[in-house]
C-alpha positions as CSV (number, residue, x, y, z in Angstrom):
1,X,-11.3,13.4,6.0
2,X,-7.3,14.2,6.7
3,X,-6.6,13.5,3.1
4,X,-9.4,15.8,1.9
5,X,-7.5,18.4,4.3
6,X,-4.4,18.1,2.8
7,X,-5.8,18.2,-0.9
8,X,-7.3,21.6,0.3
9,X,-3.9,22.8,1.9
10,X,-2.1,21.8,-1.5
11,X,-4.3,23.8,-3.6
12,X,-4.5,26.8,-1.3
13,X,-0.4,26.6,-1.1
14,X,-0.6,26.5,-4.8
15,X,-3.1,29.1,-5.5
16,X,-0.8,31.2,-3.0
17,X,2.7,30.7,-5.0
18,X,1.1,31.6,-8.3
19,X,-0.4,34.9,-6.9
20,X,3.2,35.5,-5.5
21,X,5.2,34.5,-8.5
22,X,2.3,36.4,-10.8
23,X,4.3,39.8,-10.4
24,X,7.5,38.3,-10.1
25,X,7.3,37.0,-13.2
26,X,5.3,40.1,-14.8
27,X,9.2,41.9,-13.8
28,X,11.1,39.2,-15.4
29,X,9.7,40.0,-18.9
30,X,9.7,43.6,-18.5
31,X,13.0,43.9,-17.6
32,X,13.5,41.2,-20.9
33,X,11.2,43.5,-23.3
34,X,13.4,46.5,-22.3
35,X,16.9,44.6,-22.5
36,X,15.4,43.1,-26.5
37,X,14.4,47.1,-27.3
38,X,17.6,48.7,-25.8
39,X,19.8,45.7,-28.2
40,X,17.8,46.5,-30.4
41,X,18.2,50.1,-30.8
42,X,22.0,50.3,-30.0
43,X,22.3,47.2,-33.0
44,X,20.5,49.6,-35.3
45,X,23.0,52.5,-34.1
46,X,26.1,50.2,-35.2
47,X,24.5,49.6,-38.0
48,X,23.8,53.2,-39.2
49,X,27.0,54.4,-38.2
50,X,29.0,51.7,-40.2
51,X,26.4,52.4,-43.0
52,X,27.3,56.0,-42.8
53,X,30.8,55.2,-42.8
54,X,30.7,53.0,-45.6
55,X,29.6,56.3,-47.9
């Protein structure tokens, strides 16, 4: 009966951490998508302006 308990407790502590770490980790990638975008604009800026340059 104790060990049935502390099954319970693990899953509910479990269940618990991934609700918490859900939005957590929904920030992580955000702020990841908008660092990839922003390199990826200011890499096509140095590579228009050396383009331009180049002409």
């Amino acid at each position: 009966m104790v060990v049935m308990g502390r099954i319970l407790l693990i899953v509910a502590a479990v269940i618990a951490a991934l609700m918490l770490l859900g939005p957590l980790v929904g920030f992580a990638l955000t702020l990841l998508k908008w660092g990839l975008v922003i390199g990826a604009v200011a890499f096509a800026v140095m590579f228009a302006s050396k383009w331009l340059k180049r002409t």
